[in-house]
C-alpha positions in Angstrom: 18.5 12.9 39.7 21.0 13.9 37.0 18.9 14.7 33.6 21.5 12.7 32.0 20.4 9.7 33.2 16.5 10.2 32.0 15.9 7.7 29.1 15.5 10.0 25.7 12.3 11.1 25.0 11.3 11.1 20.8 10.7 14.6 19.1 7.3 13.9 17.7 8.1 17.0 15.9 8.8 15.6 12.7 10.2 18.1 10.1 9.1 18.6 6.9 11.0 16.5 4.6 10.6 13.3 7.2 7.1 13.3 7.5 7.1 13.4 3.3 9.4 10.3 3.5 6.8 9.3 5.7 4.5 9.5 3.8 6.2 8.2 1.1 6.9 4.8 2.7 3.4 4.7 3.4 2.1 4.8 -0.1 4.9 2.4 -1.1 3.2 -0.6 1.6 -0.7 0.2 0.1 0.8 0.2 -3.2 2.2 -3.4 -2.7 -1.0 -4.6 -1.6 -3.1 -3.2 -4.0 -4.7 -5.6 -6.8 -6.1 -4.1 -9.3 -6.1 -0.5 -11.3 -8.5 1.2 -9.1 -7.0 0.3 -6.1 -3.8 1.9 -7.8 -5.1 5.1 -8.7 -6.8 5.7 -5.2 -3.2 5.1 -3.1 -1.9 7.4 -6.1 -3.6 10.0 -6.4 -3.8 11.3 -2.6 -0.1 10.6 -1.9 1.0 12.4 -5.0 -0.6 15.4 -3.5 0.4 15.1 0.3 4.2 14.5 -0.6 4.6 17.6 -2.1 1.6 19.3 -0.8 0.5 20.5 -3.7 -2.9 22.1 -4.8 -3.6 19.1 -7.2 -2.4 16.5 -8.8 -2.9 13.5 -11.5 -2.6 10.4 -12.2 -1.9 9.6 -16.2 -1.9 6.7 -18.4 -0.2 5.9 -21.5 -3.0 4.4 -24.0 -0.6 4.3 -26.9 -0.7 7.6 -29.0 -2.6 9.3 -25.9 -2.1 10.6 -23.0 -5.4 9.6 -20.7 -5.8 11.6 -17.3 -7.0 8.1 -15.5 -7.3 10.2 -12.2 -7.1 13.0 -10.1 -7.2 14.7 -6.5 -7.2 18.7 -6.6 -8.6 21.7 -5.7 -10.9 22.1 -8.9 -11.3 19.7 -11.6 -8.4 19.4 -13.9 -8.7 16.4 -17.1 -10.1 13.5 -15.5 -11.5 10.8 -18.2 -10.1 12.9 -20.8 -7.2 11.6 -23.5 -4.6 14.2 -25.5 -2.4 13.0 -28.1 0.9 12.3 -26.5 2.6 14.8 -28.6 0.5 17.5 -27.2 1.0 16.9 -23.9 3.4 17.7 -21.0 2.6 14.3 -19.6 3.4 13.0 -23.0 7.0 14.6 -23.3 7.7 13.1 -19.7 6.9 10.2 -20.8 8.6 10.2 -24.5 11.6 11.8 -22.8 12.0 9.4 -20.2 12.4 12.6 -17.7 10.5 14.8 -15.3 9.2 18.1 -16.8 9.5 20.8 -14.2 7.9 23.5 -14.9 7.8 27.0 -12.4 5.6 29.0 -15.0 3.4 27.0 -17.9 2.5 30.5 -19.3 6.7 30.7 -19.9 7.0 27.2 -21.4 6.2 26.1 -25.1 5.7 22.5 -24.2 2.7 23.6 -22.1 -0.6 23.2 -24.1 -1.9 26.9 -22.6 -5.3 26.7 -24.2 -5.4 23.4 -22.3 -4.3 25.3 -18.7 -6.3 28.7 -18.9 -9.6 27.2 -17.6 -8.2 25.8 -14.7 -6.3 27.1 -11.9 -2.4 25.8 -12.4 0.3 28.3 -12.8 3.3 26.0 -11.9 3.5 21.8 -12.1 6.1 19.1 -11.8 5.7 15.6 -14.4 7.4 12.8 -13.2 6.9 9.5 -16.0 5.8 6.2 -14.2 8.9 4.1 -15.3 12.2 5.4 -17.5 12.5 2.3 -19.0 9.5 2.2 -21.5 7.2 4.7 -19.6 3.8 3.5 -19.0 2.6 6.9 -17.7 3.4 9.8 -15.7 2.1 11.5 -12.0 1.8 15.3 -12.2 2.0 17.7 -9.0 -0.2 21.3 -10.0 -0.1 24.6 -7.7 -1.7 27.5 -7.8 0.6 30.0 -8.2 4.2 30.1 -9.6 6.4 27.7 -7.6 9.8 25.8 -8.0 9.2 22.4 -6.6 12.7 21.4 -4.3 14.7 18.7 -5.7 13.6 16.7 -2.7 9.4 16.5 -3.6 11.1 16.1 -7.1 12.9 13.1 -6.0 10.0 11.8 -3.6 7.3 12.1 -6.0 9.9 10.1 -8.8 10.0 7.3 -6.2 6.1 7.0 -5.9 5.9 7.2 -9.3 8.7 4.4 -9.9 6.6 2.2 -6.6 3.9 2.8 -9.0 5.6 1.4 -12.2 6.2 -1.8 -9.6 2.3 -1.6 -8.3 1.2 -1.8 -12.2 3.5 -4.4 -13.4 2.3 -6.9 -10.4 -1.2 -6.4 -11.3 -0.7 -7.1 -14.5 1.0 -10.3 -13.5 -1.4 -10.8 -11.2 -4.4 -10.4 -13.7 -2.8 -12.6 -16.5 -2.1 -15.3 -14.0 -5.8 -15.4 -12.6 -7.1 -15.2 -16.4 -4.3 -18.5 -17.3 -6.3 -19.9 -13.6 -9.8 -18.5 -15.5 -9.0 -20.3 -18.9 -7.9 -23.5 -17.3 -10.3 -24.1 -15.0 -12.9 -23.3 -17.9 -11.2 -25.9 -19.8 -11.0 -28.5 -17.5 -14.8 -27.7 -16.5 -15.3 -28.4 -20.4 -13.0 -31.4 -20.0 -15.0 -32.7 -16.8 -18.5 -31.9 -18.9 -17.3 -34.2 -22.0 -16.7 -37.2 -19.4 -19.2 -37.1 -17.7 -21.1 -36.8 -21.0 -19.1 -39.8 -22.7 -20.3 -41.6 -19.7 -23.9 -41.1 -19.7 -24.2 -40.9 -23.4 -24.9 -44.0 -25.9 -22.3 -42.9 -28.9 -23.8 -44.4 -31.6 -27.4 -42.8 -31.2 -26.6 -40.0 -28.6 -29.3 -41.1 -26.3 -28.4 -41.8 -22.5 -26.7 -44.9 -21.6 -27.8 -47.4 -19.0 -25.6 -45.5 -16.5 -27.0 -42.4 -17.8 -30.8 -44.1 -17.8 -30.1 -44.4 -14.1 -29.3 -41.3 -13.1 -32.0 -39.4 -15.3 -34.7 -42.0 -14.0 -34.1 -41.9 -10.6 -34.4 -38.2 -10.3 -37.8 -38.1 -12.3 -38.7 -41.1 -10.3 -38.0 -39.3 -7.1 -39.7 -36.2 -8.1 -42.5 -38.2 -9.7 -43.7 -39.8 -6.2 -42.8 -36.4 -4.7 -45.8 -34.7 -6.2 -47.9 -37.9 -6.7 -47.5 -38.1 -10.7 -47.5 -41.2 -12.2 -45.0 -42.6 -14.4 -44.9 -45.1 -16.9 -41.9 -47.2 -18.0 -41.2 -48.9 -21.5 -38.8 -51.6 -22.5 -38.3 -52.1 -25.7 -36.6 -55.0 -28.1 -35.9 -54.2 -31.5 -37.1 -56.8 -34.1 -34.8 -58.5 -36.3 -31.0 -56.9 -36.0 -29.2 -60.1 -35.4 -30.8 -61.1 -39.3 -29.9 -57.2 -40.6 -26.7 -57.8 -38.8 -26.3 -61.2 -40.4 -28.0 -60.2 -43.9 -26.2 -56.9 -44.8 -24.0 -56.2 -42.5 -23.2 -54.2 -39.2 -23.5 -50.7 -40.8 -27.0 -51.5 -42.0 -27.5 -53.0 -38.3 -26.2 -49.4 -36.6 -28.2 -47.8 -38.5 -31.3 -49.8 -37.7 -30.5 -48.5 -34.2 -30.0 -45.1 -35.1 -33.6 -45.0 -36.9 -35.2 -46.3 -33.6 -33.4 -44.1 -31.8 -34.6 -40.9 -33.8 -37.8 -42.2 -34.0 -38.4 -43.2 -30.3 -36.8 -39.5 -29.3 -39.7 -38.2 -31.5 -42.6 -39.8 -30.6 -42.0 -38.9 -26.7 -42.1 -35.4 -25.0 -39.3 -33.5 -24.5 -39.4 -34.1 -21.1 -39.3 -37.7 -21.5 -36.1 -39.9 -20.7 -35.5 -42.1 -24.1 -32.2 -44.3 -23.4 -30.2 -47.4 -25.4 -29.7 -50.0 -22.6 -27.9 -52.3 -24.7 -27.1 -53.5 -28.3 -31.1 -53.8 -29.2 -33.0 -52.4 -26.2 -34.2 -49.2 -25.2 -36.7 -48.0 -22.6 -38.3 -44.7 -22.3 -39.9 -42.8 -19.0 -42.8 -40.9 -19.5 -44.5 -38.9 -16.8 -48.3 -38.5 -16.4 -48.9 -41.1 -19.2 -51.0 -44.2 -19.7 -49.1 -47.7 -20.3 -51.5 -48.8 -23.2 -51.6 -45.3 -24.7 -47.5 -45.1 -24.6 -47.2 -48.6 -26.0 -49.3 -47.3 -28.5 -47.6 -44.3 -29.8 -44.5 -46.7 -29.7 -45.3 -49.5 -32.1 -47.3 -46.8 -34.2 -44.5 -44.8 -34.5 -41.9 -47.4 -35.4 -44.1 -49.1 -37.8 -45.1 -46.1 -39.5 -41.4 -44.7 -39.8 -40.7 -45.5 -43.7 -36.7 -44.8 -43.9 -35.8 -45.2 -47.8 -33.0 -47.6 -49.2 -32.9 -49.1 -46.0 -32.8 -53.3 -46.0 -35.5 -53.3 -42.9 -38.3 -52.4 -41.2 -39.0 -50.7 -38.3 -40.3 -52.4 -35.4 -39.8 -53.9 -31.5 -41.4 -56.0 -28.9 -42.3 -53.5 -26.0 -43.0 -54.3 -22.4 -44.7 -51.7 -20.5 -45.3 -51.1 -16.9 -47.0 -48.6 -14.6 -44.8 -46.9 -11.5 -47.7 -45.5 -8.8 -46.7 -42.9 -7.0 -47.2 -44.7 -3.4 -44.3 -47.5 -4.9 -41.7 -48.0 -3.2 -40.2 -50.5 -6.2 -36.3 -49.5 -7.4 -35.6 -48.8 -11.1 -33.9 -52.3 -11.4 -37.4 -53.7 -9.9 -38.7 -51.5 -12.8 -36.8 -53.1 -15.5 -36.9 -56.1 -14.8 -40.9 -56.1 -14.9 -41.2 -54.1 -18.1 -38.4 -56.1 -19.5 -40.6 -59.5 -18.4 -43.8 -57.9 -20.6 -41.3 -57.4 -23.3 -40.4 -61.0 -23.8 -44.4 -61.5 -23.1 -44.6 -59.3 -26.2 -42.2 -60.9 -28.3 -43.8 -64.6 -28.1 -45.4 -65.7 -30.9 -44.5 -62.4 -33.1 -43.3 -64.1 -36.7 -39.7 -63.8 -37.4 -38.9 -60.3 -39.0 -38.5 -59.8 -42.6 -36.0 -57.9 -44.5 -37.5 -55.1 -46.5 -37.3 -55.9 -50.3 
């Protein structure tokens, strides 16, 4: 068969200056993927050194008057973590000339900091600035010896730098929008939180609701007859505000609420569920109580509440029931009994009195 006829075999042999573009093309797809700084610096920091095969090289960010050496892949250490004022600094004229600084011998170039370059091994480096336009930092390429970098690895390691200007710039994008998606779902959390609270909570006295009563009870109920804890449940009227209401007005009425309110919250543990159910009634839940002993602490506490230049007294007809832990009773079942003893409570009291 004629040899001209065979299909063309690929040279896997790929010269020097391909397998850089190679390379090159490489870094530019990790560096569109990456997400964040760190992920940056790692794609950096290795391709900088295989395009041009150098003995190290550097990764540097512009933290306004400073030069910071964020990182670094070489032979021996170099300036990792460390920060230079940018006027010191060869990375700092690349960037503040908006031009790579190429440099065969440091020991024959002023702008070289040599006290800076003696304890390490660089004789010859390249400085390319990450971005022309407003230069955000700068990639250097270090050898060992004295060396003129080609104006290829110049131009190849100016394209990963400028990849990188595009790799930086998307991250920041990217990290301003998820802190905008951060904010905004914080705030509508907040905004969810204050509804939900607006709908549970009594405004005037900033106890629970009846919705909110319900919700609150029927977990401690449910936990209650879990763990075989009694409960007891109040109901309570408050005396006289139709004749505050009527007498001196509806501000002296609300705050006839808000006084039993406060005063209700207080007398009860913390753990107890104290709620407004309607204009005049509240109820509380109290755990591992006795009904007498709550009814108690109830009327004591209300009677015994003395709230100055006020045009009433405190008290309320209260209606107390006991929920075993073996019932199977729902909280309307509840209220309904307790409210029953209220009205029991409430027959035969004398009409209210204004205080004088």
């Amino acid at each position: 068969m004629d040899a001209s006829c065979l299909p063309a075999v690929p040279d896997t042999r790929l010269s020097h200056d391909a397998r850089a573009l190679q390379r090159l093309l490489t870094a530019v797809q990790e560096l569109s993927l990456t997400r964040n700084l760190a992920e940056i610096q790692a794609v950096v920091r290795t391709a900088a050194r295989e395009l041009t095969g150098c003995d190290g090289a550097t990764l540097v960010l512009r933290d306004q008057d400073c030069c910071y050496y964020a990182d670094e892949d070489a032979i021996e250490p170099l300036w990792k973590g460390s920060r230079f004022p940018i006027a010191d600094c060869i990375s700092g004229w690349a960037m503040t000339h908006r031009q790579p600084a190429v440099i065969p011998d440091i020991y024959a170039d002023a702008r070289v900091p040599h006290a800076a370059y003696r304890p390490t091994f660089v004789r010859s480096l390249v400085m390319v600035p990450i971005r022309t336009l407003d230069p955000v930092g700068a990639i250097g390429n270090y050898w060992a010896q004295e060396r003129q970098p080609t104006a290829q690895e110049i131009l190849l390691l100016q394209a990963l730098a400028d990849s990188t200007s595009v790799a930086m710039e998307n991250v920041r994008v990217h990290t301003e929008l998820e802190q905008r998606v951060q904010e905004r779902t914080a705030a509508l959390q907040q905004a969810n939180d204050e509804i939900h609270r607006l709908l549970m909570t009594d405004d005037l006295t900033g106890l629970a609701n009846r919705r909110g009563f319900h919700v609150l009870a029927d977990d401690a109920l449910q936990v209650a007859r879990a763990q075989g804890r009694t409960c007891v449940l109040a109901y309570l009227d408050v005396d006289g505000l139709k004749q505050v209401n009527d007498d001196a007005g509806h501000a002296a009425g609300d705050a006839l609420i808000v006084d039993v309110a406060a005063v209700l919250r207080a007398a009860v543990g913390p753990s107890d569920i104290v709620a407004r159910l309607s204009g005049d009634e509240f109820c509380v839940l109290a755990v591992d109580d006795d009904p007498a002993r709550l009814k108690t602490v109830l009327s004591t506490a209300l009677e015994e509440s003395h709230v100055s230049d006020r045009p009433y007294q405190l008290s309320a007809s209260i209606g107390v029931t006991t929920v075993h832990p073996g019932g199977v009773s729902t909280l309307d079942d509840l209220l309904a009994r307790a409210d029953r003893l209220m009205y029991d409570d409430k027959k035969g009291k004398p009409a209210p009195v204004l205080a004088s």
